[in-house]
C-alpha positions as CSV (number, residue, x, y, z in Angstrom):
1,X,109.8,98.1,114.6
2,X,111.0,101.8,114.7
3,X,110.1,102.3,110.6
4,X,106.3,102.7,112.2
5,X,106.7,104.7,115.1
6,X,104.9,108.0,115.2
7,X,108.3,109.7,114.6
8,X,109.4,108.1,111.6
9,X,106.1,109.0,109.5
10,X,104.8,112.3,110.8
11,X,105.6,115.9,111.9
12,X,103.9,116.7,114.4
13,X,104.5,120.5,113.7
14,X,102.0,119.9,111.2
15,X,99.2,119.1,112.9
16,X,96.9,120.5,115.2
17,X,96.4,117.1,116.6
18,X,99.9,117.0,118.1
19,X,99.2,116.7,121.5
20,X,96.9,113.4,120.6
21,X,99.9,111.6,119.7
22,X,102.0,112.6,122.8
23,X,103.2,109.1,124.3
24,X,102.2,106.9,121.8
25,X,104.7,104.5,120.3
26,X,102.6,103.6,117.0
27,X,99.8,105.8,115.4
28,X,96.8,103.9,115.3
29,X,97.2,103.5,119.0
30,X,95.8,107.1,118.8
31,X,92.3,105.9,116.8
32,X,90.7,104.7,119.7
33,X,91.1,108.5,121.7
34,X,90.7,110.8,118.3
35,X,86.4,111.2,119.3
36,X,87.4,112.6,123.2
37,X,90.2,114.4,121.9
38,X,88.4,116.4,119.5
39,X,85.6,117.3,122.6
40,X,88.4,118.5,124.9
41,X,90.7,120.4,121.9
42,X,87.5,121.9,120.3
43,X,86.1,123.5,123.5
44,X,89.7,125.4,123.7
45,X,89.4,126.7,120.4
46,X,89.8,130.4,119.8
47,X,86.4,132.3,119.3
48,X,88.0,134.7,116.7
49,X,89.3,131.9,114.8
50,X,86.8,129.0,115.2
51,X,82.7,129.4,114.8
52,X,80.8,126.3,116.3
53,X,78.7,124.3,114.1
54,X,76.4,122.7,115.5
55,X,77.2,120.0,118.5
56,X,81.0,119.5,118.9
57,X,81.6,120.7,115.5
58,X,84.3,123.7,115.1
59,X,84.8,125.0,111.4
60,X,87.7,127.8,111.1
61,X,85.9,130.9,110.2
62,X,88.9,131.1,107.2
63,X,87.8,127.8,105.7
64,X,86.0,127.1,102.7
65,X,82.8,124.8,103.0
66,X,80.3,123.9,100.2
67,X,76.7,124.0,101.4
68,X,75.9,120.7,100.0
69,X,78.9,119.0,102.5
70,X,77.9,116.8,105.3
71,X,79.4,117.6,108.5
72,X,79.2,115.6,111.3
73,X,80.8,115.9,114.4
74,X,83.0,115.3,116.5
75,X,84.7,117.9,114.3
76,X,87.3,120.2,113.8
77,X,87.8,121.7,110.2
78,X,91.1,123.8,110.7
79,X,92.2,127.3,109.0
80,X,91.9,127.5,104.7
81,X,90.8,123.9,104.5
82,X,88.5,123.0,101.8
83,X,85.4,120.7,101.9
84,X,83.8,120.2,98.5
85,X,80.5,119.4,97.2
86,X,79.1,116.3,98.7
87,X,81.8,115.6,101.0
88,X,80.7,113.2,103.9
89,X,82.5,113.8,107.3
90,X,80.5,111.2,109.3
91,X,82.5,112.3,112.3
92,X,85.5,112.2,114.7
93,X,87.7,113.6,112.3
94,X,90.3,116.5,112.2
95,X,91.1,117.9,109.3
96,X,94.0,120.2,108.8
97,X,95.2,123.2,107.5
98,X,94.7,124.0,103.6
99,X,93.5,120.5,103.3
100,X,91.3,119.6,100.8
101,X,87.9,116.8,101.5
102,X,86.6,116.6,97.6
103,X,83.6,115.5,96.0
104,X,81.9,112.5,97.5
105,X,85.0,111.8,99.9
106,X,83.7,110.4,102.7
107,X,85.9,110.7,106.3
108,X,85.3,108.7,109.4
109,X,87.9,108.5,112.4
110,X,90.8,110.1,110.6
111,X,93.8,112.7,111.7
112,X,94.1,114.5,108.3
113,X,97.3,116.4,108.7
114,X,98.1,120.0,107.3
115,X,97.5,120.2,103.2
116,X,96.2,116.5,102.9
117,X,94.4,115.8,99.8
118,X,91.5,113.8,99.7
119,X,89.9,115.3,96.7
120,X,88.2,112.8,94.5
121,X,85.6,110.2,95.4
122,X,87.9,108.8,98.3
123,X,87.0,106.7,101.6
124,X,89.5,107.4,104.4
125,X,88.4,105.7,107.9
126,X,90.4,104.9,110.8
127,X,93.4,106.4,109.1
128,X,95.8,108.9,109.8
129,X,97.2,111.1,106.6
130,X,100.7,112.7,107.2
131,X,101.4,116.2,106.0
132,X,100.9,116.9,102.1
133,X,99.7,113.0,101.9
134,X,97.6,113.2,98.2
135,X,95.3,110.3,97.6
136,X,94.6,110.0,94.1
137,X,90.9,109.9,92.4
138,X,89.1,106.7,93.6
139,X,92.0,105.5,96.1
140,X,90.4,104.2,99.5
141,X,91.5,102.9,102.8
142,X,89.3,99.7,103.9
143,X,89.7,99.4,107.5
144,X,87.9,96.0,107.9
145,X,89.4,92.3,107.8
146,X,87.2,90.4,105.5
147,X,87.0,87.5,108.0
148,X,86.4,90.3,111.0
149,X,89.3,89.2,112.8
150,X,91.9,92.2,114.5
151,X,94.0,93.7,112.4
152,X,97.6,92.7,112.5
153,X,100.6,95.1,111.5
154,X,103.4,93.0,109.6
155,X,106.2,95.0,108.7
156,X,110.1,94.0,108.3
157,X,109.5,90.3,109.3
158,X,107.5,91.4,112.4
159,X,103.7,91.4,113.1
160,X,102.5,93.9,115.9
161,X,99.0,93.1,116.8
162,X,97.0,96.4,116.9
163,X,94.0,95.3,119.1
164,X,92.1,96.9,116.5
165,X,89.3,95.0,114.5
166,X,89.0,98.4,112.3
167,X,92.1,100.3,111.1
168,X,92.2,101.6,107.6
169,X,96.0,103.4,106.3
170,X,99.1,105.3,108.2
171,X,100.0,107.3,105.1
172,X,103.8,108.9,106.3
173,X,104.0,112.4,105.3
174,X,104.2,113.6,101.3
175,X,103.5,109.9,100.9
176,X,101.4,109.6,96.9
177,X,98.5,107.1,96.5
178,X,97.6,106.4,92.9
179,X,93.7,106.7,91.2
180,X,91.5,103.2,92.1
181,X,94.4,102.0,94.4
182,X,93.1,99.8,98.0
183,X,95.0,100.0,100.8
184,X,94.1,96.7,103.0
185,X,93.7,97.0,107.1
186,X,97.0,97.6,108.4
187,X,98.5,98.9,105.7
188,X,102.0,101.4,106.6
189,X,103.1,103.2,104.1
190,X,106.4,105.6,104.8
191,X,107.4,108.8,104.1
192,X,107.8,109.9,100.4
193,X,106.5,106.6,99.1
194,X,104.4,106.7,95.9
195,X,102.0,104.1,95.0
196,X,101.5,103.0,91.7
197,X,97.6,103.5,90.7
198,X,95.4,100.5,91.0
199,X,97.4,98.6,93.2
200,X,95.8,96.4,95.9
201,X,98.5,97.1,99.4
202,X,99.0,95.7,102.1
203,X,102.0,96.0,104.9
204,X,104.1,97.8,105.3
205,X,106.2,100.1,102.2
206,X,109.2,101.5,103.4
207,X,110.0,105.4,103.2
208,X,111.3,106.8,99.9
209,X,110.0,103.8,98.2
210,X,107.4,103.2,95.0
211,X,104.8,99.9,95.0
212,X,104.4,99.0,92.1
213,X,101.7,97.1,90.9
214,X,101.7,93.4,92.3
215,X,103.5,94.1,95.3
216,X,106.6,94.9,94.3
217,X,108.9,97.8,96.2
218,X,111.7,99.6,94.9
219,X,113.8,102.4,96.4
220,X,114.0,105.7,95.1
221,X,117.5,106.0,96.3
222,X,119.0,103.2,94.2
């Protein structure tokens, strides 16, 4: 379904991750590769733009890090990104320019495109955030079927099998998640879609769309 192809949800001018999605059809496909990727792309790093941190751990000398945040690498933190007090980056993350890892967020596996926002209390695993993609206060990804079994992406009347027993959220770029919202295993959620807070999602939501609570979808455009 072309509505979850790599082109339809990101810009990959926004990213300093592009070349990790070079060839790939759907974006978790990249998940699997984001831990080498980080090794090779770190190594290449400019020394008057990059300090090492640590093993395989590359913070832009620009960036702002609080002294109580937990970095863990593989890791690149890329130039005027923020990590706030207590942040947890448990590794094999990128996280992009002027974006923003808040208080107790905790990242694992994760492409965080330029000026994500992650900023309150957040889990974000497996899961790739599109540019300016702002998770609200509490809202997490939970990348892990309840009953263990591989994820399965079902979006328009299809179901694309992933492979994948973890695989949190594809969040399209400027997409809005809501405080206290879940987004299930799987979940696909286009490009300038809002979610309403608290919601429980799980599928696909088209771009330009709002979930509402309970599931439902409506277009911006109507």
């Amino acid at each position: 379904m072309d509505a979850v192809k790599v082109e339809k949800l990101y810009n990959l001018e926004e990213t300093i991750a592009a070349d990790l999605f070079m060839g790939v059809v759907y974006p978790w496909e990249v998940l699997g590769r984001i831990h080498d990727f980080i090794i090779e792309l770190g190594n290449s790093l400019p020394e008057e733009l990059f300090e090492k941190r640590g093993e395989n751990i590359w913070v832009a000398k620009s960036a702002h890090i609080a002294p109580t945040a937990s970095l863990n690498g593989p890791l690149i933190v890329d130039e005027e990104a923020e990590i706030r007090h207590c942040a947890y980056i448990r590794g094999s993350a990128i996280v992009g320019k002027g974006a923003v890892v808040g208080n107790s967020t905790e990242l694992k596996n994760v492409v965080l495109f330029n000026k994500v926002q992650v900023p309150h209390y957040n889990y974000v695993g497996d899961s790739i955030l599109g540019y300016r993609a702002h998770m609200g206060a509490g809202s997490i990804t939970s990348n892990v079927k309840s009953d263990k079994t591989l994820v399965t992406v079902k979006a328009g009347g299809e179901r694309i099998p992933t492979g994948l027993k973890k695989m949190g959220a594809m969040l399209g770029d400027f997409v809005e998640v809501g405080c206290n919202s879940v987004l299930n295993p799987g979940t696909i959620v286009g490009r300038n879609s809002n979610i309403y807070p608290v919601s429980s999602v799980r599928g696909f939501v088209p771009s330009d769309s709002i979930c509402k609570n309970g599931g439902e979808i409506v277009s911006k455009r109507q």
